[in-house]
GUZASE-497477 format. One record per atom (N, C-alpha, C): residue in three letters; x, y, z. Coordinates in steps of 0.05 Angstrom, whole numbers, padded with zeros to 5 digits, always signed. Last residue first. Layout:
// GUZASE-497477
ALAXYZ...
***
This chain:
// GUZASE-497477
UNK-00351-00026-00199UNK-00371-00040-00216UNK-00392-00042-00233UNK-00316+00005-00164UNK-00339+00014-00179UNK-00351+00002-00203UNK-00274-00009-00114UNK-00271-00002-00145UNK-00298-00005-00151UNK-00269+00016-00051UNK-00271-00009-00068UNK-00287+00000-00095UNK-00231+00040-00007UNK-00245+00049-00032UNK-00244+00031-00048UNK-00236+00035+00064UNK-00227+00024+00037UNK-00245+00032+00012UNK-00235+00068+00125UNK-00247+00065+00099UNK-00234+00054+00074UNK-00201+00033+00177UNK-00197+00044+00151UNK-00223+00044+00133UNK-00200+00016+00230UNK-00222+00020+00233UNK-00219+00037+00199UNK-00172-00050+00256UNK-00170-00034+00225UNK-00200-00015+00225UNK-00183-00086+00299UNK-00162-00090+00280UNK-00156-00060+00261UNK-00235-00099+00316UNK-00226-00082+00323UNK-00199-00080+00321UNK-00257-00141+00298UNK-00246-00152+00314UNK-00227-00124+00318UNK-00296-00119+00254UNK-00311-00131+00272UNK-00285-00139+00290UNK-00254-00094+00221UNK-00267-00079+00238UNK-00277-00094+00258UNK-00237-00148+00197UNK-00215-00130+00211UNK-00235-00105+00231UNK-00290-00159+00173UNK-00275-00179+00193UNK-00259-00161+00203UNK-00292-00125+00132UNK-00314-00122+00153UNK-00305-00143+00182UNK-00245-00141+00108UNK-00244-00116+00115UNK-00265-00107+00135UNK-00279-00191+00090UNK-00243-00191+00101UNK-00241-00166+00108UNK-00314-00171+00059UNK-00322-00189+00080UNK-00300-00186+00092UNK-00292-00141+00016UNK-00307-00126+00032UNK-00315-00146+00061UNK-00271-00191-00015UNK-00249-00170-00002UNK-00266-00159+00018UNK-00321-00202-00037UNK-00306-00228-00012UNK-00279-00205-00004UNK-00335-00167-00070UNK-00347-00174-00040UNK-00331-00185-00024UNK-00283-00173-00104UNK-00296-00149-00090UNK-00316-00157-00057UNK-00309-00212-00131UNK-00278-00225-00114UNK-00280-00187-00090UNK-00357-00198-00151UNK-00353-00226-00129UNK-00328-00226-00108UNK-00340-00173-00186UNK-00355-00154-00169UNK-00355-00182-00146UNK-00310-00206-00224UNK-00301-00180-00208UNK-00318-00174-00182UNK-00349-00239-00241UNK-00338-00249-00225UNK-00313-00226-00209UNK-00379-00194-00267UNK-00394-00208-00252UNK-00375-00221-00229UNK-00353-00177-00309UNK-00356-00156-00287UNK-00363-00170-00262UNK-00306-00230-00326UNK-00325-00211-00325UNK-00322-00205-00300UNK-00234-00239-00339UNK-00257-00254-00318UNK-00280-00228-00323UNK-00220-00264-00402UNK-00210-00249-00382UNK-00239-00241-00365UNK-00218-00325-00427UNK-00223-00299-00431UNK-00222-00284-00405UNK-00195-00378-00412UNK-00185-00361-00435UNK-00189-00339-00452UNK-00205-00411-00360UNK-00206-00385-00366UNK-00190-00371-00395UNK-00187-00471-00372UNK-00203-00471-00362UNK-00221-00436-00370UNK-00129-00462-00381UNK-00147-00480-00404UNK-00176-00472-00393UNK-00087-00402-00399UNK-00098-00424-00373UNK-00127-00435-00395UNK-00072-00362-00424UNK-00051-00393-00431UNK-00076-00412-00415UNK-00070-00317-00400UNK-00084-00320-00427UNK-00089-00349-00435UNK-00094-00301-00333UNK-00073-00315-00356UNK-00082-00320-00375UNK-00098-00245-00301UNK-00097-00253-00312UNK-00084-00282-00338UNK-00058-00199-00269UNK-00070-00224-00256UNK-00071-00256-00280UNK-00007-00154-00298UNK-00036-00161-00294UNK-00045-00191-00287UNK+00037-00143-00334UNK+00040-00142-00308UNK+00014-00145-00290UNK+00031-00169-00384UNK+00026-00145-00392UNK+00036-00126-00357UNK+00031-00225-00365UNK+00062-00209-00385UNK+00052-00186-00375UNK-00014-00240-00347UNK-00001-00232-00328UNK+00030-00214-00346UNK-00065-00183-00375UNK-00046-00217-00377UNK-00025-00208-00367UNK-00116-00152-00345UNK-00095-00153-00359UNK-00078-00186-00353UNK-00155-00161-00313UNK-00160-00164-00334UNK-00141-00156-00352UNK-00135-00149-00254UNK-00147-00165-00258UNK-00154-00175-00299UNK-00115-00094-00266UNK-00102-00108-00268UNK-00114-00136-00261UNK-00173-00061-00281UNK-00149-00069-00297UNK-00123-00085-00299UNK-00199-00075-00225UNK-00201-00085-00246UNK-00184-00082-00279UNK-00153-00042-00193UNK-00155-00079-00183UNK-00173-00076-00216UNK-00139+00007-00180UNK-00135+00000-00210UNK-00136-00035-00207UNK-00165+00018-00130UNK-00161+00029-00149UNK-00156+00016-00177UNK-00143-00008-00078UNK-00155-00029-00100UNK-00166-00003-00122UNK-00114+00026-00046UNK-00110+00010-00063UNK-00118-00009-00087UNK-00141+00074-00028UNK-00142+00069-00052UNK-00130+00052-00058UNK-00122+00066+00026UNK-00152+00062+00026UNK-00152+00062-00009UNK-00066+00027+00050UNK-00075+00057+00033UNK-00105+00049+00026UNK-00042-00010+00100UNK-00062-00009+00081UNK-00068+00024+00068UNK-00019-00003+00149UNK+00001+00011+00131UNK-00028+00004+00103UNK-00047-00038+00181UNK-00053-00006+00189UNK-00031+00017+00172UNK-00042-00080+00171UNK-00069-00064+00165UNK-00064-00036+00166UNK+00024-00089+00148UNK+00011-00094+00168UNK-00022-00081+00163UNK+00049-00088+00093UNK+00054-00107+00112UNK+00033-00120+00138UNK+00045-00081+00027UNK+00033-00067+00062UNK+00037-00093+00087UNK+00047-00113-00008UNK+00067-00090-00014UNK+00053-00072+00014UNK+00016-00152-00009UNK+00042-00161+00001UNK+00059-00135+00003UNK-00045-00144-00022UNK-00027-00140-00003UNK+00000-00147+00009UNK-00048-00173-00072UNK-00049-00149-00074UNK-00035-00134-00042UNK-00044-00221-00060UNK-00030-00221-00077UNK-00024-00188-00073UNK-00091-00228-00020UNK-00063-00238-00003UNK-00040-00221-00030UNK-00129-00222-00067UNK-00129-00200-00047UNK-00104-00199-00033UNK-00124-00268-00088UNK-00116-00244-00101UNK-00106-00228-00090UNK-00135-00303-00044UNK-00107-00308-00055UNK-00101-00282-00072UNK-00188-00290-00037UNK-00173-00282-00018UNK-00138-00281-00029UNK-00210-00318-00074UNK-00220-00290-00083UNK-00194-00278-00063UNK-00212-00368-00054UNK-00203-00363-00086UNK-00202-00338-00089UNK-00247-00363-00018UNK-00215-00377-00009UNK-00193-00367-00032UNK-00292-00360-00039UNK-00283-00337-00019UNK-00252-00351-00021UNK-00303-00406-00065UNK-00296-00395-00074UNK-00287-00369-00069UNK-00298-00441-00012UNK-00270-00446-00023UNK-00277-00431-00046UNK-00351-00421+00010UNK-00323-00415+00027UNK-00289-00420+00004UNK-00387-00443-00023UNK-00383-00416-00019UNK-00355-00405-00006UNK-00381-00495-00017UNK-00368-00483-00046UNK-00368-00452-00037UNK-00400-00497+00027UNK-00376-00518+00021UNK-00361-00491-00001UNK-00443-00449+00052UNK-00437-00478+00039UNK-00405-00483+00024UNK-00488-00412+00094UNK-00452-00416+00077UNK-00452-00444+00078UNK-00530-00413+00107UNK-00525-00399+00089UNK-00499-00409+00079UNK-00534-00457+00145UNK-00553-00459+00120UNK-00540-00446+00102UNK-00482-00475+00186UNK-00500-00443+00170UNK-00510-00457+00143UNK-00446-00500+00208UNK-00470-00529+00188UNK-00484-00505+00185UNK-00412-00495+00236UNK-00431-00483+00248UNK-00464-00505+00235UNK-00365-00498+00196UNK-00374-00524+00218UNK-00396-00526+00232UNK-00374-00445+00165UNK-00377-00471+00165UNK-00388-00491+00176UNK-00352-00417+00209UNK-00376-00415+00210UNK-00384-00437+00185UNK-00305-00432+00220UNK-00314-00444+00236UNK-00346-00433+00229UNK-00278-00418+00160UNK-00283-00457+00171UNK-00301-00454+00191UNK-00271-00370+00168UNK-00300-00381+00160UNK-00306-00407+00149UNK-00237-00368+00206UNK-00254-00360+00218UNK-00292-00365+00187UNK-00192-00385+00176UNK-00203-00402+00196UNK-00232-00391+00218UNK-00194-00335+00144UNK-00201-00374+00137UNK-00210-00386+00150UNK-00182-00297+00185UNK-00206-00302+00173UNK-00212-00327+00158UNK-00130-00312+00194UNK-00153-00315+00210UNK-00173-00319+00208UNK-00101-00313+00150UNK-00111-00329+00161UNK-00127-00335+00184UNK-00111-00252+00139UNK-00117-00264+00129UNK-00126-00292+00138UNK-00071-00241+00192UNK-00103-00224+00190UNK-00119-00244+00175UNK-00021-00256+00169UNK-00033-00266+00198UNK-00066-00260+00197UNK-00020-00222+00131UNK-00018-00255+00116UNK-00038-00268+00139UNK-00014-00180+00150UNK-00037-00181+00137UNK-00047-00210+00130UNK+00011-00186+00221UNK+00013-00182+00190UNK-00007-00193+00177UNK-00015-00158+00276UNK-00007-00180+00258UNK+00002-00171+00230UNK+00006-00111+00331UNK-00005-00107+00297UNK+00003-00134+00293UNK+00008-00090+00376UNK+00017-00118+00371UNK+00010-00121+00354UNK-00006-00039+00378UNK+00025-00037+00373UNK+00029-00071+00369UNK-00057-00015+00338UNK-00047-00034+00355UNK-00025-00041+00348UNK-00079+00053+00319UNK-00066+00027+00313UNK-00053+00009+00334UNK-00097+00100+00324UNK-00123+00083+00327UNK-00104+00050+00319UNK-00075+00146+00319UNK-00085+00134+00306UNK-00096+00112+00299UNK-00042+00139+00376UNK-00062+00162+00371UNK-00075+00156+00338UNK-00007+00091+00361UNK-00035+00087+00384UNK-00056+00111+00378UNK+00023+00122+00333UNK+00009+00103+00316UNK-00004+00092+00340UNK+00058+00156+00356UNK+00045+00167+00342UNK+00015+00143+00323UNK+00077+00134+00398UNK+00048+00146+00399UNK+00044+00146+00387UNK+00113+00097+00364UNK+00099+00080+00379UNK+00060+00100+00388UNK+00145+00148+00354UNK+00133+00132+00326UNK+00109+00110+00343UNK+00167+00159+00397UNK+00145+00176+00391UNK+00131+00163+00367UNK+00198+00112+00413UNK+00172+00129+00431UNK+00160+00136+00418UNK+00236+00114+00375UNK+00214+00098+00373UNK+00183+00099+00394UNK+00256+00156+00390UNK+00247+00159+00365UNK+00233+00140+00366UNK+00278+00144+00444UNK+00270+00170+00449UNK+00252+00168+00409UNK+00312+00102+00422UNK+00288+00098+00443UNK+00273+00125+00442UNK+00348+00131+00400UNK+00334+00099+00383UNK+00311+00099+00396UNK+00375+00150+00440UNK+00363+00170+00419UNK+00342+00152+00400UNK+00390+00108+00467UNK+00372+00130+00487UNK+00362+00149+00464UNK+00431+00086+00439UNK+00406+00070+00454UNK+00382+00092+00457UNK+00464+00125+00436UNK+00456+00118+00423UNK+00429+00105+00419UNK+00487+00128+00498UNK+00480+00143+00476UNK+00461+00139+00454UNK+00496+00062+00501UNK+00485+00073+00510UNK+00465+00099+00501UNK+00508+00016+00442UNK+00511+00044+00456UNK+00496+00060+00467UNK+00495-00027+00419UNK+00512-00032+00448UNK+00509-00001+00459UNK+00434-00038+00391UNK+00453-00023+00388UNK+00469-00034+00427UNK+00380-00049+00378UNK+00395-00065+00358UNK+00422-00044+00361UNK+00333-00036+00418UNK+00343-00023+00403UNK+00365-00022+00385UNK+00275-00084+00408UNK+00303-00078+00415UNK+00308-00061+00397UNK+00218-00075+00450UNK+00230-00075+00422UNK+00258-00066+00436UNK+00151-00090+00486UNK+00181-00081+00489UNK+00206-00089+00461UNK+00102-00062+00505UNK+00116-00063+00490UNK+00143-00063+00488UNK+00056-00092+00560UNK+00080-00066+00557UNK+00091-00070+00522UNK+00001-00082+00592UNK+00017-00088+00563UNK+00034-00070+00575UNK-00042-00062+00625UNK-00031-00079+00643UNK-00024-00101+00615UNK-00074-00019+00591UNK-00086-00048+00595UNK-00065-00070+00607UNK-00018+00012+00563UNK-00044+00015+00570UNK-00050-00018+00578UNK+00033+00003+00546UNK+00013+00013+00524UNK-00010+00018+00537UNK+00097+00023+00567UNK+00069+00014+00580UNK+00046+00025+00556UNK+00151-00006+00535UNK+00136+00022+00536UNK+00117+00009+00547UNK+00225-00011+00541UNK+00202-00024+00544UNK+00182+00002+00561UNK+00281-00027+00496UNK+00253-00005+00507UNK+00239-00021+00513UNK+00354-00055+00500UNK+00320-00059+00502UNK+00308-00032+00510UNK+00407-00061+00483UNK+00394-00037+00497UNK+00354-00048+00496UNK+00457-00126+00477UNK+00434-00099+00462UNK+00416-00076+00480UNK+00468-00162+00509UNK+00488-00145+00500UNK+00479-00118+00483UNK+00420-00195+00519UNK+00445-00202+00501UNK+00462-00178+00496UNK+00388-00128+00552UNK+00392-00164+00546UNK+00409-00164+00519UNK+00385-00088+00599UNK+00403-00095+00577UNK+00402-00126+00574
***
């Protein structure tokens, strides 16, 4: 019992424990909080999810900083501009995931209706700005199918770090 609250603390495997408060003084009570978050805790290890889950925002910045460092690497292949227009493609993606918190709440159809709302004005409830000086027509297939890859790189990152083993259904170009 710390501060006056009921603490769980679960052995996840690998010499981890997990430990969450059960936001209650009552014993009773404690013990039924605990007895539900047990099983919510298996139930999401038996699906392949890490109980120290980051948040997506967390995921995201990883990968920034994970392709500064291939960057700094001086990769022939990746250049300056390639990374800050991945950087540009990621802010959508950060836009699209705020309504999932963690990877492992990700729905594999989300990007479903990404090119209609990419090409709708933002009034209409869509990405898009009609107003902006630079873009005053609504982004082609071309630069779709770009911001698409650079999502599929961020999702090949969550696998490669054994994060997210999810099929994602990426929209059809």
């Amino acid at each position: 019992k710390k501060l006056q609250n009921w603490y769980m603390r679960m052995y996840v495997g690998n010499r981890k424990y997990k430990i969450t408060s059960l936001k209650t003084q009552n014993y009773r009570q404690a013990k039924e909080i605990a007895f539900d978050e047990y099983d919510r805790l298996n139930q999401h290890i038996r699906e392949e999810g890490d109980v120290f889950e980051k948040t997506n925002e967390e995921y995201l910045q990883d990968y920034l900083n994970y392709l500064d460092k291939e960057l700094e690497k001086n990769n022939e292949i990746t250049s300056k501009k390639t990374i800050d227009a991945k950087k540009t493609s990621l802010k959508k993606l950060k836009t699209l995931l705020k309504q999932f918190p963690k990877p492992s709440t990700i729905k594999p159809d989300f990007l479903e209706d990404y090119i209609l709302w990419r090409r709708k004005a933002v009034v209409e409830g869509g990405n898009w700005n009609k107003k902006h000086k630079r873009n005053p027509t609504p982004p082609t297939d071309q630069t779709i199918y770009k911001e698409v890859s650079d999502f599929r790189g961020f999702f090949n990152f969550l696998k490669q770090e054994k994060v997210s083993h999810k099929e994602i259904n990426f929209p059809k170009i």
